[in-house]
C-alpha positions as CSV (number, residue, x, y, z in Angstrom):
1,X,28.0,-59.3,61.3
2,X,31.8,-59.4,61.3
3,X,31.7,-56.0,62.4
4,X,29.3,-56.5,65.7
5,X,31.6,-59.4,66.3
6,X,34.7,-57.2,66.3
7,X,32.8,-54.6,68.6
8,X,32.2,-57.3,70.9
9,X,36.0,-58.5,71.2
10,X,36.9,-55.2,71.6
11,X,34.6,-54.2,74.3
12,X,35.2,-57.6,76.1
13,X,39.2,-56.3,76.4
14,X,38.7,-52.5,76.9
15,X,38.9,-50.7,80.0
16,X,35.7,-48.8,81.7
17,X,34.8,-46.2,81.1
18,X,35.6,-46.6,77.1
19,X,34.2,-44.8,73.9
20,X,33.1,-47.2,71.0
21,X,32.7,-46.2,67.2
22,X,30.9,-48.3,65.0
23,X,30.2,-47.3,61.6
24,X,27.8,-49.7,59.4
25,X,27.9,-50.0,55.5
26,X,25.2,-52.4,55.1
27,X,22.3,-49.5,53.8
28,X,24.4,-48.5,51.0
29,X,24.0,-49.9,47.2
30,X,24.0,-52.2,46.3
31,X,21.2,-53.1,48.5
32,X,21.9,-57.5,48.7
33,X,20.6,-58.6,52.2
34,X,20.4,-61.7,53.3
35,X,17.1,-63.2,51.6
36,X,15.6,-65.0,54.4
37,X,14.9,-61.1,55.3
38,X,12.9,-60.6,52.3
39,X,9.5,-60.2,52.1
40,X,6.9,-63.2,50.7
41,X,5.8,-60.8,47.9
42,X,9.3,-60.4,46.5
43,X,10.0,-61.0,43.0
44,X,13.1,-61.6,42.0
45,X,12.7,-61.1,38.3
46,X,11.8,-57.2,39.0
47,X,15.7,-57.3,39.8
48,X,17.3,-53.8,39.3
49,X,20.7,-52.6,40.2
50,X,21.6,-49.7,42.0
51,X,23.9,-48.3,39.3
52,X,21.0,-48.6,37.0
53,X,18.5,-46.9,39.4
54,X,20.9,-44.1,39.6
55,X,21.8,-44.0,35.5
56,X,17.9,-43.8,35.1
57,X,17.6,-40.9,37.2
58,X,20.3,-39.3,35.6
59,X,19.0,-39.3,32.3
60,X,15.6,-38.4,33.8
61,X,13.9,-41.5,33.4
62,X,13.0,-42.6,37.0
63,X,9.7,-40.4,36.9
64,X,8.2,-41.9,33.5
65,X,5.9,-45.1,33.7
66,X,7.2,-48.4,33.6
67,X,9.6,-49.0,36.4
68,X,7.5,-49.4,39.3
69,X,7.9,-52.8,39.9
70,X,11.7,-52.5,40.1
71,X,11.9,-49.6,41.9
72,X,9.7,-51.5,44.6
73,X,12.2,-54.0,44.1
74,X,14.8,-52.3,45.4
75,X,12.7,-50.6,48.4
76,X,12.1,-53.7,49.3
77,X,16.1,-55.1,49.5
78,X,16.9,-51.7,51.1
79,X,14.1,-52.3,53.5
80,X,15.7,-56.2,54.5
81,X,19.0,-54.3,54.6
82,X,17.8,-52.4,57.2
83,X,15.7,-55.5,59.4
84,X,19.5,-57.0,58.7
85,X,21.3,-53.5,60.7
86,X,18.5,-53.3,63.2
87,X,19.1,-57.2,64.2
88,X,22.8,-57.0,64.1
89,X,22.7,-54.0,66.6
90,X,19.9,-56.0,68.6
91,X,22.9,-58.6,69.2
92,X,24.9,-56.5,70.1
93,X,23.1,-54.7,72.8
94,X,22.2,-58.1,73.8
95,X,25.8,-58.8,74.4
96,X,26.0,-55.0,76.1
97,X,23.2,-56.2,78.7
98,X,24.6,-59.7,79.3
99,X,28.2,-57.8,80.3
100,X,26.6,-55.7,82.9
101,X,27.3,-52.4,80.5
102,X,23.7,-51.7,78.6
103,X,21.7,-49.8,81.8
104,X,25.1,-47.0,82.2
105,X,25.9,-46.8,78.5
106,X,25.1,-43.4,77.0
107,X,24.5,-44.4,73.6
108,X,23.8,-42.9,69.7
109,X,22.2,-44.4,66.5
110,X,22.1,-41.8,64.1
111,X,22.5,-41.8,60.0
112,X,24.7,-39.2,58.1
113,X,21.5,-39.5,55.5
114,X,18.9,-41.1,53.5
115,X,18.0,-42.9,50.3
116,X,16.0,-41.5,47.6
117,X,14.0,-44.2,45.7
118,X,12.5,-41.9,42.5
119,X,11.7,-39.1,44.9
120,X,11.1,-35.8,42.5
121,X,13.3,-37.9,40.2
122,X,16.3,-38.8,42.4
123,X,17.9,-41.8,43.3
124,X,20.5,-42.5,46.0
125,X,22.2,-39.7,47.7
126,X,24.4,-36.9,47.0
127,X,24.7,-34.6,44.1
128,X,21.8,-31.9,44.3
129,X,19.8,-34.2,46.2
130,X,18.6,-32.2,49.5
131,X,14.8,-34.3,49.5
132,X,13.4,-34.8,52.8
133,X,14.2,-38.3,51.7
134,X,17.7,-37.5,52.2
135,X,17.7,-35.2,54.8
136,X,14.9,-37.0,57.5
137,X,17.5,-39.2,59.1
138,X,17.2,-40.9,62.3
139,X,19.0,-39.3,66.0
140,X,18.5,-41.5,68.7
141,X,19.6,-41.3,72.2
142,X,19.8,-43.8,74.9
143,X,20.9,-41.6,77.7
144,X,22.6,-43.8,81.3
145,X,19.6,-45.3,83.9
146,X,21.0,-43.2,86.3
147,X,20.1,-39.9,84.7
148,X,16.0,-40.4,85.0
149,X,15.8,-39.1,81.4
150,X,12.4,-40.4,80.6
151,X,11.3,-41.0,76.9
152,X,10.4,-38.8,74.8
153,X,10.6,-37.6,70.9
154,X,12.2,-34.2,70.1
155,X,9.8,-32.1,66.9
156,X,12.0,-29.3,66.1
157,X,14.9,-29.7,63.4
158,X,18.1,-30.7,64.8
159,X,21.3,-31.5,63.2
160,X,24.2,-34.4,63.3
161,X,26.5,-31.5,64.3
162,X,24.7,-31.2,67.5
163,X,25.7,-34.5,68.6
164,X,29.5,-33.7,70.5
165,X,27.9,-30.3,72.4
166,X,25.0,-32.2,73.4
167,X,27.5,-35.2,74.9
168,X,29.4,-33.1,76.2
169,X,26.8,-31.0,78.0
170,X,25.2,-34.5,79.0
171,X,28.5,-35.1,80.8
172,X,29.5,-32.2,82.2
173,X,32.5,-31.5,79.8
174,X,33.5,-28.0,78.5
175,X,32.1,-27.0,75.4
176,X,34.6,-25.9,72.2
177,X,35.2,-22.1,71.7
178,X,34.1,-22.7,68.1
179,X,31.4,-24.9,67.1
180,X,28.7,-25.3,64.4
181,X,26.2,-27.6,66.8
182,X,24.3,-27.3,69.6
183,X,24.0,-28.6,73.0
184,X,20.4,-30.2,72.7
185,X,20.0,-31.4,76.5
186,X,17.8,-28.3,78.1
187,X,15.0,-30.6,75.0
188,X,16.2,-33.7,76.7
189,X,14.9,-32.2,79.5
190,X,11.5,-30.5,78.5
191,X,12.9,-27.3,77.8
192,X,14.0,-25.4,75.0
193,X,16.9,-24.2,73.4
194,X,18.7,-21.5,71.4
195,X,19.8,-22.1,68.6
196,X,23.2,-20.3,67.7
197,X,23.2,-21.3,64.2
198,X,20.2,-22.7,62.5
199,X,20.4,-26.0,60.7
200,X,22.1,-26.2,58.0
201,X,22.4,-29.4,55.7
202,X,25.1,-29.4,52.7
203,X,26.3,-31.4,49.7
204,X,28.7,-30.9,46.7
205,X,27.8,-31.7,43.3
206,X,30.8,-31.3,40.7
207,X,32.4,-27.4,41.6
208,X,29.2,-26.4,43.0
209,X,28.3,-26.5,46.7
210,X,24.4,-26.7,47.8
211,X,23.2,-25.7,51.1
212,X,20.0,-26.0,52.7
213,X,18.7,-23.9,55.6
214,X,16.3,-24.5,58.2
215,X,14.2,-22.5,59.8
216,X,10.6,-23.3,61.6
217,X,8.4,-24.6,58.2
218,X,10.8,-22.7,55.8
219,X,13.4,-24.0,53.9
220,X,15.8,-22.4,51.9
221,X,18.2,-23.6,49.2
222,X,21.6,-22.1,47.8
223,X,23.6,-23.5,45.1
224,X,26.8,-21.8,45.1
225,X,30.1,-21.8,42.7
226,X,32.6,-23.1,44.8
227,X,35.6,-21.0,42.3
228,X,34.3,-17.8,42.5
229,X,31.5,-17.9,45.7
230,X,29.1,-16.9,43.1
231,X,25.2,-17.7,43.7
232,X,23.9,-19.6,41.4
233,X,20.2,-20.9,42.3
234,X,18.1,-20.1,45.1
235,X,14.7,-21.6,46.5
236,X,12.4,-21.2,49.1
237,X,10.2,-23.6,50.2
238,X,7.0,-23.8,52.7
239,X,7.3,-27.7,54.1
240,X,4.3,-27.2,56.4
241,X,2.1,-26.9,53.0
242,X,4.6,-28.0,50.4
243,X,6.9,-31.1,51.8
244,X,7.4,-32.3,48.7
245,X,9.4,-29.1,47.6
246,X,7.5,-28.4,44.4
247,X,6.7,-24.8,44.6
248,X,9.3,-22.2,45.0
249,X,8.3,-19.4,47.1
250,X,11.7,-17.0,46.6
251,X,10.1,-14.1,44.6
252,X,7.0,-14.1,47.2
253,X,9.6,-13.8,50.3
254,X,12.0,-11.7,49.8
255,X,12.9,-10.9,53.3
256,X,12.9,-14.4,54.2
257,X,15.0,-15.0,51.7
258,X,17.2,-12.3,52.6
259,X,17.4,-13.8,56.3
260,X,18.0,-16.8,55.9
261,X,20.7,-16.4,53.2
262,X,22.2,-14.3,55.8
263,X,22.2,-17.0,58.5
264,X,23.8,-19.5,55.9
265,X,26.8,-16.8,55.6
266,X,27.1,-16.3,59.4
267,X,27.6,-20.4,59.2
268,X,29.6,-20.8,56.8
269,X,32.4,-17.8,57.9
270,X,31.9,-19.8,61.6
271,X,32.7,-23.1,59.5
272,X,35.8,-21.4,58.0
273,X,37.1,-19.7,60.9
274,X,36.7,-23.4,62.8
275,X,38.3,-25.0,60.4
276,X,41.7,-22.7,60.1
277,X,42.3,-22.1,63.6
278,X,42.1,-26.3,63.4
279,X,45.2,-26.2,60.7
280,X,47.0,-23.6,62.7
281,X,46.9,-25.7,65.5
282,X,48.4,-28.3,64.1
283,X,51.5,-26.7,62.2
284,X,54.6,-27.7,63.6
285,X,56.5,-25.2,64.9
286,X,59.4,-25.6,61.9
287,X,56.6,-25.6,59.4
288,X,55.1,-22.3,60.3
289,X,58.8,-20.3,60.9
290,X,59.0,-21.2,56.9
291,X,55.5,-20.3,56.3
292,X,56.1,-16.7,58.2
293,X,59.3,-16.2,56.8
294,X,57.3,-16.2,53.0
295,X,54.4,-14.2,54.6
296,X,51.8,-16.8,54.7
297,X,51.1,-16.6,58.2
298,X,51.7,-13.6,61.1
C-alpha cells in the first residue's frame, strides 16, 4: 500500500512522457495478508510457516501424508496475498485513469517467477527448482489506445528477457547489438516470430548452475559445475504428455538432446560476450591503461 502511494506522488510530480518502476514484495514468504482477504473456510490452527514448508521439503517430507491441511493453509494466504497485489494495482490504475494517463500508458505486469506449494516435493523457489510451478509466470501487456492492438493471448513460450526488444520495437527505438530477448511485437500483431535464441530459464543452487531449455513441447535440463563447466545432470522432458516432469526422455532422444544442449551453449557464450563488452564499457580510461599495462586487456 505504501508503495502504490509513493507511485502515485511520484507520478503526480513527474514530467510526461516518464518511465515508472514498481517492484512488489507482497507474494513472497512469509505469506501474512491482510485477513479480511481470507477465505470463510480458513483455519487458522492449520497455521504453517514458510521456513517450515521449505525445511520440510528439504528433508523430503513435503510429499508424505499428513500435511495437507497446512500446506492448503498456506495456498490459501499466498492466494489473499495475491487478491491484496491485484487490488493495490487496481488503485492504482484507478488513480492512472482519473489523471488522464491510463488510455496512452504502455504498460507491464509480469513476475520474475512462481511458488511451489509441495510440487514433485518443492517448496518456494530457487535452488533446483525449474517446475512449471516456478517457471509459468504471468506477461501482461497493456499496449497505448492509440495503437489499435486488440486483445489477444500469446501460446508459444516467451521469456522475461524479451520484454526491453519488444518495448523497444513497440516504440520505434533501436534495438541493442547484443541481446538475449526477443522483440515479440510481429505476435502482438498476429504474426510470428524468430526466435534468435530459444528460451532459456536458469537458477543457481550452491556452485552448481541449472538451466532449462525450451523448445516447442520439449524441455531440456542442464545442471552444470560452475568451477570447472563440467555437466553434471541432464533431462529431457516431453511437457505435451508429461507436464509434470516425471519421465526423463534423454537416453530415448539423443539428437534432441544434442540440439538443444547446443542452443543452451550458443546462449550462454551470447550471455558472456554481453556481459564483458558491458564491463569494458564501463572502465575508466585510467583503470584500463593499468589493466593493459599488466596484460589483462588489449
Amino acid at each position: 500500500s505504501e508503495m502504490r502511494r509513493r507511485a502515485e506522488r511520484l507520478v503526480a510530480r513527474a514530467p510526461h512522457p516518464s518511465f515508472l518502476y514498481l517492484h512488489t514484495m507482497d507474494l513472497h514468504g512469509p505469506y501474512l495478508p491482510p485477513q479480511d482477504l481470507l477465505p470463510e473456510d480458513y483455519r487458522p490452527d492449520d497455521f504453517l510457516s514458510y521456513f517450515s514448508l521449505l525445511r520440510l521439503a528439504g528433508a523430503g517430507s513435503l510429499e508424505t501424508s499428513g500435511h495437507e491441511s497446512e500446506v492448503l493453509n498456506l495456498q490459501q494466504r499466498y492466494a489473499a496475498e495475491l487478491r491484496f497485489t491485484d487490488e493495490e494495482l487496481g488503485r492504482l490504475f484507478d488513480r492512472f485513469d482519473a489523471a488522464g494517463l491510463w488510455e496512452e500508458s504502455l504498460v507491464w505486469i509480469l513476475s520474475d517467477h512462481g511458488e511451489s506449494f509441495g510440487e514433485q516435493g518443492f517448496a518456494g523457489h530457487g535452488g533446483r527448482n525449474m517446475t512449471s510451478s516456478v517457471l509459468h509466470v504471468p506477461l501482461v501487456l497493456k499496449p497505448p489506445r492509440s495503437w489499435r492492438l486488440g486483445p489477444g493471448r500469446v501460446e508459444v513460450p516467451v521469456s522475461t528477457v524479451d520484454v526491453l526488444p519488444t518495448t523497444l520495437g513497440l516504440l520505434g527505438l533501436p534495438q541493442p547489438r547484443l541481446r538475449l530477448g526477443t522483440d515479440l511485437t510481429p505476435l502482438l500483431r498476429g504474426g510470428s516470430v524468430d526466435r534468435e535464441f530459444t528460451v532459456i530459464s536458469q537458477a543457481t543452487a550452491g556452485t552448481t548452475r541449472i538451466l532449462a531449455c525450451f523448445e516447442g513441447h520439449w524441455k531440456l535440463e542442464l545442471e552444470i559445475d560452475t568451477g570447472n563447466s563440467r555437466v553434471i545432470r541432464t533431462s529431457l522432458y516431453n511437457l505435451a504428455t508429461d507436464p509434470e516432469q516425471r519421465v526423463d526422455l534423454r537416453r530415448a532422444h539423443p539428437t534432441v538432446v544434442a540440439g538443444l544442449q547446443k542452443k543452451i551453449r550458443t546462449f550462454l557464450a551470447t550471455e558472456n560476450r554481453a556481459f564483458y563488452e558491458k564491463l569494458h564499457e564501463q572502465l575508466d580510461q585510467q583503470t584500463r591503461e593499468q589493466l593493459q599495462r599488466l596484460g589483462y586487456v588489449e
